[in-house]
PAMAR-794226 format. One record per atom (N, C-alpha, C): x negated, z negated, y negated; residue in one letter. Coordinates in steps of 0.02 Angstrom, whole numbers, plus 50000, padded with zeros to 5 digits. Example, Ala and Ser with C-alpha at 12.3 -4.5 7.8 and 13.67 -1.06 7.14 Angstrom:
<sites>
493404961050284A493854961050225A493404961050165A493584964650112S493164964350053S493554960649998S
</sites>
This chain:
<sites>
482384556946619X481714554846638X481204559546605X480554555946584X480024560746542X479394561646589X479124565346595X478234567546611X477754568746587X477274565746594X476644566446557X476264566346608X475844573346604X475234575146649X474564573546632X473934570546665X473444568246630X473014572746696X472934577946716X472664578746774X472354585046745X471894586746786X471274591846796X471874600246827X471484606546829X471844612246856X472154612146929X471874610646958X471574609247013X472304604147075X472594599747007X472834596347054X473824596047022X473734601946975X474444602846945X474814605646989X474704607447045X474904611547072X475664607647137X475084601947149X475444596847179X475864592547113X475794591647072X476034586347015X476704591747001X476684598747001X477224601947003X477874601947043X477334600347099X478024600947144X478474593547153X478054588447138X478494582847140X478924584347092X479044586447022X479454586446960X479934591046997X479744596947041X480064602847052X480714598347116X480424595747129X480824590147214X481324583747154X480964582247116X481444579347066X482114582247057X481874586947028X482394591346981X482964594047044X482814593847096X483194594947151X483564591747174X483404584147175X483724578447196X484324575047143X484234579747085X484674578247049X484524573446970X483654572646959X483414570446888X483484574346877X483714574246816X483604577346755X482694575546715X482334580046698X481614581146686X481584581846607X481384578946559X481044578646494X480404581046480X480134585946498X479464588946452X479104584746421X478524586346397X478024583846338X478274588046287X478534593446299X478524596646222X479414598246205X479894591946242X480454591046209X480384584946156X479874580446177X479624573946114X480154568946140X480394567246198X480794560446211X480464557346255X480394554346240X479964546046283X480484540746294X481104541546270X481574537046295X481824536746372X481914528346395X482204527646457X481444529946495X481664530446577X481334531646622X480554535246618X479794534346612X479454540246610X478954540346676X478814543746693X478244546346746X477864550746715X477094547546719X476464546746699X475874549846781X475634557146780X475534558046833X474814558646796X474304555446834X473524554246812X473104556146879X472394561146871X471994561346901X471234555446903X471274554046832X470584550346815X470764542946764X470594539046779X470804531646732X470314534246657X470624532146601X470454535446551X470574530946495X470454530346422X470694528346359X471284531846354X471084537346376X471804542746331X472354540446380X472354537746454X472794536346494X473214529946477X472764525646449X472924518046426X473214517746373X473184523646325X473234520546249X474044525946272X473924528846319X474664534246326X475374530046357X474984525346390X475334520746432X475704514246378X475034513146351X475324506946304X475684510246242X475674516246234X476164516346146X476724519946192X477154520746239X477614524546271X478064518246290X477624513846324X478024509846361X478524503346322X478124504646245X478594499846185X478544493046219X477964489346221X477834482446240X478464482346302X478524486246361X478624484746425X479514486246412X479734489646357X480464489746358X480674496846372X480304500546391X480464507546414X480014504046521X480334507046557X480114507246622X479634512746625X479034514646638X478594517546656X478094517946721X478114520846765X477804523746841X477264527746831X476814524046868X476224528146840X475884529946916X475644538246895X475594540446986X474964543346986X474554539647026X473854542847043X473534546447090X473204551047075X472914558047101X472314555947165X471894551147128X471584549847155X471514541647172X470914540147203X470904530647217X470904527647134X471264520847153X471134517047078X470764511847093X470544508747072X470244501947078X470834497847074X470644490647102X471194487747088X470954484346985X470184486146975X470254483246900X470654487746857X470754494946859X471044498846822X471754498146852X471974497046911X472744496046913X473034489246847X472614484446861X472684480346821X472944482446750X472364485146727X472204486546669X473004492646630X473054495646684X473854498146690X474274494446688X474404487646722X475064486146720X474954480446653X474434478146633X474424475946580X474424479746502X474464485846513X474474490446454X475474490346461X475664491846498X476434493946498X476664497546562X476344499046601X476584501646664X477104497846729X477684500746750X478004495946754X477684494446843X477454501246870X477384500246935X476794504646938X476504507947006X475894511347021X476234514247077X475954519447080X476244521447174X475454529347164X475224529947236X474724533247225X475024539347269X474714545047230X474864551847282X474734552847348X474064552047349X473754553347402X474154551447480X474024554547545X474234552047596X474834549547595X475254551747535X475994548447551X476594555047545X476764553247632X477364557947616X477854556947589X478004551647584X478764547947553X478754547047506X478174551847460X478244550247365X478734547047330X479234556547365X479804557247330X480264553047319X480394548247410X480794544347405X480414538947372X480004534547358X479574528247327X480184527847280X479804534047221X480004538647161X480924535847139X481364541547215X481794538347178X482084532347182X481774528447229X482164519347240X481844518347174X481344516547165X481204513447105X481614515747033X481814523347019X482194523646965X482724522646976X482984522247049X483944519747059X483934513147034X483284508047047X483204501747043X483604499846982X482834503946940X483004502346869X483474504746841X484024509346863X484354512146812X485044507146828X485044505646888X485614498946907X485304491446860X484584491046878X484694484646814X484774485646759X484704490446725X484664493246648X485524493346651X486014495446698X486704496346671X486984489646682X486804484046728X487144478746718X486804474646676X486064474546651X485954471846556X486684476146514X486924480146514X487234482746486X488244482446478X488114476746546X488624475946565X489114470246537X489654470346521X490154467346468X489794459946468X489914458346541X489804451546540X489104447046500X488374452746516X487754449346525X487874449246425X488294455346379X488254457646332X488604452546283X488924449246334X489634444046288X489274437246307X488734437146331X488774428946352X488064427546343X487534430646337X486784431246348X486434434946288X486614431246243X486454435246178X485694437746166X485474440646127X484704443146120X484374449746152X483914451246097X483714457846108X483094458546114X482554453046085X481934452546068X481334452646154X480854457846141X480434456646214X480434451346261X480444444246216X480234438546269X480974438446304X481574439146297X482134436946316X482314444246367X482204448946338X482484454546375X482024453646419X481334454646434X480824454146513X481244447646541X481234444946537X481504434846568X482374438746608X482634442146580X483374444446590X483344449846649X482894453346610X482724457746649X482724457746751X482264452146741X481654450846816X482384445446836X482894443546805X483544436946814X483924444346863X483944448046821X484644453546833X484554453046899X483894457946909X483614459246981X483564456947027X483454450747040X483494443447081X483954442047075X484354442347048X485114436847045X485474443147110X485464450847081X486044454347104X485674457647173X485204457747181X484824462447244X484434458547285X484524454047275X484204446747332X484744441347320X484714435447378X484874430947379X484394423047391X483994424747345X483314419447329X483614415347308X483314408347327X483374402747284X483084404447213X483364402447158X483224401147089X482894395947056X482544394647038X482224388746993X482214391246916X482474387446883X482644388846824X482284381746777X481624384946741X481194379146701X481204384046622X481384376246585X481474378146518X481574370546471X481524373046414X481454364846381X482444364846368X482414359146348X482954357546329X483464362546271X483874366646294X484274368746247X484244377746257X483974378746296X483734386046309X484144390346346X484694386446380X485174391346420X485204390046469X484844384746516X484974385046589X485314385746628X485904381246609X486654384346645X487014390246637X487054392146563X487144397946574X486794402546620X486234403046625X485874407146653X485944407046754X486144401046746X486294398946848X487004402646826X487454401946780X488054403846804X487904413146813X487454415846770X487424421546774X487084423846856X486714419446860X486404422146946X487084421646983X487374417346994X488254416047041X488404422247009X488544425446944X488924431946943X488754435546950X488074439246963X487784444546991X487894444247059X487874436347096X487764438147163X488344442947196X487984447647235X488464453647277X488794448547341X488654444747379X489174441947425X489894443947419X490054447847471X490804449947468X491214443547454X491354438547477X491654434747504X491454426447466X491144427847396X491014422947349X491464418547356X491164411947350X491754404947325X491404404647259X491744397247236X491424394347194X490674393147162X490534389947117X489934389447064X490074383347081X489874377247110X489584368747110X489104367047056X489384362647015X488614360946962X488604354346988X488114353346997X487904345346999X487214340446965X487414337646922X486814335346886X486344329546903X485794330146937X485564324446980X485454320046935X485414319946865X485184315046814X485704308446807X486274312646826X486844306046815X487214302046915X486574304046929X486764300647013X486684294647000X486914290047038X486744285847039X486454282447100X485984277447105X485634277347167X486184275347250X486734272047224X487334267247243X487824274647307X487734277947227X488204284747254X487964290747285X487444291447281X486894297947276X487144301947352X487244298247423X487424300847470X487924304147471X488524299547436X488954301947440X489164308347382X488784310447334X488914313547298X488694321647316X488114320447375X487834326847389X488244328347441X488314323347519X488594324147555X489314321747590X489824319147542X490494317547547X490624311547587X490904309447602X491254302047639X491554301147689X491564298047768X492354297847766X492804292247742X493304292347756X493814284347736X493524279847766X493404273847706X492954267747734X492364268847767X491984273447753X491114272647745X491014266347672X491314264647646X491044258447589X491544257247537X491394251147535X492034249247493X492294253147419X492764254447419X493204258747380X493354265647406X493034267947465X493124273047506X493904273047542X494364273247494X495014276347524X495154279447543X494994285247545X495054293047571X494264296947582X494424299847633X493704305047629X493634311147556X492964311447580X492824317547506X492294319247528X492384327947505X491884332447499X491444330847466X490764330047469X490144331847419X490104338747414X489664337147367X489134346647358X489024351247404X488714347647451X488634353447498X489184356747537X489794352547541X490304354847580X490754361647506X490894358647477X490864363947412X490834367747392X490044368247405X489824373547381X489654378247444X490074377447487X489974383147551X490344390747541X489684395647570X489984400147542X490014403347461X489874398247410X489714398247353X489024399247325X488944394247258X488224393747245X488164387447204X487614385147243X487254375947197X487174375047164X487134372747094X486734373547034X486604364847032X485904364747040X485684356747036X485414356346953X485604355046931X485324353046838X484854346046849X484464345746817X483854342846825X483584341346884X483334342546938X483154343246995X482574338046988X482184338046939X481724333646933X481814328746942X482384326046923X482664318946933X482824316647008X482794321047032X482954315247101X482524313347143X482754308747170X482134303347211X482054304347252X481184302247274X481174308447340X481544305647407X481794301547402X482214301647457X482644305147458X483094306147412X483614312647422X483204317847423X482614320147378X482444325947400X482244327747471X482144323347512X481914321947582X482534326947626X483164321847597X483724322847629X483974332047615X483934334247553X483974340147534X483724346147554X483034343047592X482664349547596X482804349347687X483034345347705X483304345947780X483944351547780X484534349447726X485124354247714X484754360647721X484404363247662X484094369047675X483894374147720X483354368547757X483364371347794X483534373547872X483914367547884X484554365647939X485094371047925X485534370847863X486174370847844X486674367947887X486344360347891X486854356547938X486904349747887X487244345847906X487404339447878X487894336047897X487904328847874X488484323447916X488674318747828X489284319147833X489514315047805X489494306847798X489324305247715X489434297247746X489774293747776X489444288347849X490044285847885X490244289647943X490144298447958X490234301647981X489854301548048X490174304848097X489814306548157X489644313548181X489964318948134X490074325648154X489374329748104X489294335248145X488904339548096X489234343248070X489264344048004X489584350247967X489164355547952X489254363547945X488724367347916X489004368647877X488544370647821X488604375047769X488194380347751X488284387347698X487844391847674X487854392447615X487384391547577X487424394047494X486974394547452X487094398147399X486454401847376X486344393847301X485494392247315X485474386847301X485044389847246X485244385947156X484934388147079X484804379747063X484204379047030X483934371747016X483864374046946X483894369346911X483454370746820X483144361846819X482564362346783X482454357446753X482074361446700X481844353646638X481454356346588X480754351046601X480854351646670X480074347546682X479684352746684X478954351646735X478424355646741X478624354246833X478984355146862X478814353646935X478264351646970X477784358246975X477204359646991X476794353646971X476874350046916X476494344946888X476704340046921X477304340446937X477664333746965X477294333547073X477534339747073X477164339947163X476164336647145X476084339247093X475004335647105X475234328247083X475714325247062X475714320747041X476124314247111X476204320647121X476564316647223X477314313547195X477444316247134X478304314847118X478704318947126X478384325547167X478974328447205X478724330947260X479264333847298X478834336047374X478754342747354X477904344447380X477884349647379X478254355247415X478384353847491X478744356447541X479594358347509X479764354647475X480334356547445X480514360947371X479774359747336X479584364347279X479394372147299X479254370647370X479084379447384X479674383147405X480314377847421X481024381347457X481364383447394X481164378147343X481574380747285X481444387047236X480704387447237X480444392347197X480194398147217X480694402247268X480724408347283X480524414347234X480874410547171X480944414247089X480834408647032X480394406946998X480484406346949X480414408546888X481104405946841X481284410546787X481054403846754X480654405946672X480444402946652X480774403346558X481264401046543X481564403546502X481374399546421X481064407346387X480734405346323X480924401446276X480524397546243X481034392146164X481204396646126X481594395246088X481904399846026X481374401245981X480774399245968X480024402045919X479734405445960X480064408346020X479774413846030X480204419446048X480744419046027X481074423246019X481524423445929X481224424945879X481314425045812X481654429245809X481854435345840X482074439245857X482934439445858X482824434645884X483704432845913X484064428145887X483984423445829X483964418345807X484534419645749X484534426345721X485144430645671X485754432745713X485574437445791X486084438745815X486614432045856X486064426345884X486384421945903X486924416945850X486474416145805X487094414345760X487674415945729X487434422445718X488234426245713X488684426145783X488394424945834X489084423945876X489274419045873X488934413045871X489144406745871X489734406645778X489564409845749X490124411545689X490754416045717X490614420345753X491394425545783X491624419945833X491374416445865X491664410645923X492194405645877X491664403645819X492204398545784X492474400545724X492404405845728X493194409845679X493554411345690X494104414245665X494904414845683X494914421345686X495184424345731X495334431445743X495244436945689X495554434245633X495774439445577X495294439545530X494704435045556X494384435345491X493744430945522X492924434245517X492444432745545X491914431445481X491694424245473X491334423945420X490604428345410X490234426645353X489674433445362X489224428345323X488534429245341X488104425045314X487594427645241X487524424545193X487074426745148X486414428645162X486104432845113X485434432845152X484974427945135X485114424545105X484774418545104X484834412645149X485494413445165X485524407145225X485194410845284X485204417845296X484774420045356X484284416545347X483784418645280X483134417345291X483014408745286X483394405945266X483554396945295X483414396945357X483944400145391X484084399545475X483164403545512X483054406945497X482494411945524X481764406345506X481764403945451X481204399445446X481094392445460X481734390545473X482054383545506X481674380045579X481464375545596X481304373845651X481764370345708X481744373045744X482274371345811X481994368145875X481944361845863X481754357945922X482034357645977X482784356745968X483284359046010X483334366546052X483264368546017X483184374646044X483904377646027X484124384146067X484934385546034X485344380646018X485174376346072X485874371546084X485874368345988X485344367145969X484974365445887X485344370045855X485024377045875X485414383645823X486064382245792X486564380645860X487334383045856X487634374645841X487244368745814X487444362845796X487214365345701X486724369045692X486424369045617X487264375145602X487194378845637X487914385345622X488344380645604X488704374145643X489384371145649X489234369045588X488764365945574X488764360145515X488674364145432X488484373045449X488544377145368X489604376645367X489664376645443X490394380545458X490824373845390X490504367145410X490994364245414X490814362345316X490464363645271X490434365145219X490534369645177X490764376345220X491094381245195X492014381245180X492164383645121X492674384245089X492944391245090X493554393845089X493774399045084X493644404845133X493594410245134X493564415745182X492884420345143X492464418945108X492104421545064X491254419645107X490624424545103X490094421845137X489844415545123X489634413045208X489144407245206X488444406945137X488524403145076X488074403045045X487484396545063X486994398845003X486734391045004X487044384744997X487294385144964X487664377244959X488214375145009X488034380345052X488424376545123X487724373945162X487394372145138X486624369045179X486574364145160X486854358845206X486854351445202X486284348145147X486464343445104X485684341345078X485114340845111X485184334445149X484684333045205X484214338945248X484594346745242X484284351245286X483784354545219X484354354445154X483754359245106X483124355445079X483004346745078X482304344745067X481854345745113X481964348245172X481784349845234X481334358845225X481834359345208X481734370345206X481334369145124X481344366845102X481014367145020X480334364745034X480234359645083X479424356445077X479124359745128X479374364045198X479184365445238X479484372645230X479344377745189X479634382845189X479124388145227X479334392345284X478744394345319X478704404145288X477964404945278X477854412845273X478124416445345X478204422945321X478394425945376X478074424345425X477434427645430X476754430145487X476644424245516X477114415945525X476974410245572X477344409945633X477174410445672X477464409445734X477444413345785X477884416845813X477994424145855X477454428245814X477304430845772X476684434845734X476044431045779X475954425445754X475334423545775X475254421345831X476024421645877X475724420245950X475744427945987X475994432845959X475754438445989X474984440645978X474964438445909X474044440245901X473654436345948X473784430545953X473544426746009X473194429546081X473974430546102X473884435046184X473474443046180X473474445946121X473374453946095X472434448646117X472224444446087X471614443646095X471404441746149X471884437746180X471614436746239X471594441846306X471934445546287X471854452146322X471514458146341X470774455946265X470434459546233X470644465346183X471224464446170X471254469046081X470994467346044X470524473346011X470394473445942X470594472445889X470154473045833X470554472745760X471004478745755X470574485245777X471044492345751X471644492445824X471414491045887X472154492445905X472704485545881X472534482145879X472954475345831X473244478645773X472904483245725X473134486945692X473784490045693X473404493145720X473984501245744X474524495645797X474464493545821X475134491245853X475614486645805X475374483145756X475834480045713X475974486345673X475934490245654X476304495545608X476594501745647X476564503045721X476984504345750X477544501845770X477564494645771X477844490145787X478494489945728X478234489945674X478774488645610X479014494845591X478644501345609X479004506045608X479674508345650X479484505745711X479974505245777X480564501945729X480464497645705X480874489445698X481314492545647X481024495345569X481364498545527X481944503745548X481334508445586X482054516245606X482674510745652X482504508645679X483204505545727X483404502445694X483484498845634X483644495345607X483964498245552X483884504445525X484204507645481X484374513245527X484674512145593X484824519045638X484844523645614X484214525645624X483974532145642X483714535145564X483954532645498X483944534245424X483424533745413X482794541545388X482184537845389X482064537345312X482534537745284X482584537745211X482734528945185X483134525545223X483254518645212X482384513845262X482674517345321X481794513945347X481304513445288X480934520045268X480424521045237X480524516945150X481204515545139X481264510245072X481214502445101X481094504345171X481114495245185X480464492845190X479994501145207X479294499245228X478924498345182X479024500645104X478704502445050X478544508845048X478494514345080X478224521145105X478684525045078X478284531745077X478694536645061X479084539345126X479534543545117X479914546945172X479364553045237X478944554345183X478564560345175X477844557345218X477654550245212X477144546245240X477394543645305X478034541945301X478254538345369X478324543445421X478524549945386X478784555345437X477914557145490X477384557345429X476724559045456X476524555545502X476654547045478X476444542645538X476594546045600X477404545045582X477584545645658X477424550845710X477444555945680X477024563145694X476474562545753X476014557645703X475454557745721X475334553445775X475784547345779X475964542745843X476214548445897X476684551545900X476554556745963X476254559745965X475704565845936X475144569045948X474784565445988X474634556845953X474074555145983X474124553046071X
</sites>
């Protein structure tokens, strides 16, 4: 964990002793003048400031470092703002609080438990991507999935992960005593069956009823729901649904008995809900049971980011053990400038179809790019700076950034991007940036001074 003091003489005295009660409890403490800003930092401020904001926003690496920021004195709530929109991950104020210490360390046990299960085999093998929009979205998933038992609402367009992403809430959930994952897709109910599909049968409730059967809810007891398109159902079942809820009782078709059940209930659609409740096509009363949490999971153009690493897995998935194909850099920059309506589910159908034009054990070239895709990439070939570039400049304005901090954050930004990218080599970075070794080293210099 790191510290940065922004305070007057006067009040170091107290700002000491919290670091000093730290260091007791068993953090480990990072200085200003060891130069690591990695992982965890605490930011202890007497006065809201430029120098506080611009300290907050180049530390916190667009919200991927956790940062606590602790005040001396009253804040406004416009400058709290103005904090958690620079990069701050939380606020907690000095004053009148005895339980600093403890605030202090729940919040870094928090994070250092979500930070190790992002890290964890499973989220690492199945949840590909590294890029801001996907890691915050994963992030705020981890946390909710494993330290609450909230209903989930899961909104996203077509192709974005939804199920995966419900199956990942069922595997975080801590319930000792887990059952099953239930998927059920309300899109393919049918109006005929719909009772019986949520809430089971007995023998001869209706013709072809030979035997009784479980529905969903009996099922998924003990387990967890996953309703896939939720939008789709009519509000009469939703009527019937939002009674389960909040009952956890129910009767079988034909039935006379109440059954209960308990389970942790995940919806996805790629509607707008909310649009659907003003539009009186869904119940609101049942849109508020569901959306305890909603995760709102980004299209693939906004995560450009992830679009190289995802495909290469979808290449180690459909290769053979002994031998993992490798892509040209030209088919990257195919794949990277390509448009994906689909969304992944698009990505890893454009992957199958280089797969299935490739010959030999030798890299994916161009001429594994279907015809039909290269008159496509030849008339519509996109410059870098479209897309993710210009929808970050976007929000940077609407935020009120300037031209010069717009500046300085895109060339911090690619500096970040280079060193990690040539780990840690600032000799390969600085040939990627155009720069000398000798210029990049100054930048950076000068990015921590400031």
């Amino acid at each position: 964990m790191w510290v940065r003091f922004l305070i007057a003489q006067d009040q170091q005295i107290a700002a000491a002793k919290i670091v000093a009660e730290l260091t007791q409890r068993g953090i480990k403490i990072h200085s200003a003048e060891s130069g690591i800003t990695e992982g965890v930092g605490l930011v202890i401020f007497d006065q809201f400031s430029e120098e506080l904001i611009k300290l907050v926003s180049g530390e916190s690496h667009h919200y991927k470092n956790r940062l606590l920021a602790i005040h001396c004195n009253k804040l406004t709530p416009d400058h709290a703002r103005s904090l958690m929109q620079s990069g701050a991950t939380d606020i907690l104020g000095l004053l009148n609080s005895e339980s600093i210490i403890d605030e202090i360390l729940a919040r870094i046990l928090r994070w250092e438990a979500v930070d190790n299960l992002l890290e964890s085999p499973y989220i690492k093998s199945n949840l590909i991507g590294e890029s801001p929009a996907w890691k915050n979205v994963l992030r705020q998933l981890v946390e909710v999935s494993h330290f609450t038992d909230a209903p989930v609402l899961i909104q996203g367009e077509s192709g974005t992960g939804k199920e995966l992403v419900a199956r990942l809430v069922h595997e975080l959930d801590r319930r000792k005593q887990k059952k099953e994952l239930v998927v059920l897709d309300c899109s393919t109910i049918t109006p005929e069956l719909s009772g019986s599909e949520f809430f089971g049968h007995e023998r001869g409730a209706f013709t072809g009823a030979v035997a009784a059967r479980d529905g969903a809810f009996a099922l998924a007891d003990q387990g967890t729901l996953f309703l896939d398109e939720v939008g789709e159902l009519p509000l009469h079942l939703q009527t019937q649904l939002l009674r389960v809820i909040q009952e956890q009782t129910y009767k079988r078709v034909g039935g006379n008995v109440w059954q209960r059940t308990s389970f942790r209930l995940v919806c996805a659609t790629n509607r707008n809900l909310w649009t659907q409740v003003q539009k009186g096509e869904f119940r609101a009363d049942l849109y508020f049971r569901l959306a305890s949490f909603v995760c709102q999971l980004p299209p693939l153009h906004e995560r450009q980011e992830d679009i190289l690493p995802l495909a290469r897995y979808f290449l180690r998935a459909a290769s053979t053990p002994d031998y993992v194909l490798e892509l040209d850099t030209a088919v990257e920059e195919y794949l990277l400038n390509r448009t994906y309506p689909g969304n992944i589910r698009d990505l890893r159908q454009v992957v199958m179809r280089l797969m299935c034009r490739h010959a030999g054990k030798g890299t994916i070239t161009l001429g594994c790019i279907p015809p039909d895709d290269r008159e496509y990439w030849y008339h519509h070939h996109a410059v870098w700076h479209e897309g993710g570039f210009e929808l970050a400049i976007r929000r940077g304005l609407m935020h009120g950034a300037g031209l010069k901090d717009l500046s300085r954050m895109a060339e911090e930004t690619a500096i970040r991007i280079a060193v990690e990218e040539a780990e840690g080599n600032l000799q390969q970075a600085a040939l990627r940036l155009g720069v000398t070794d000798r210029t990049l080293q100054l930048r950076r210099a000068a990015r921590r001074e400031a």
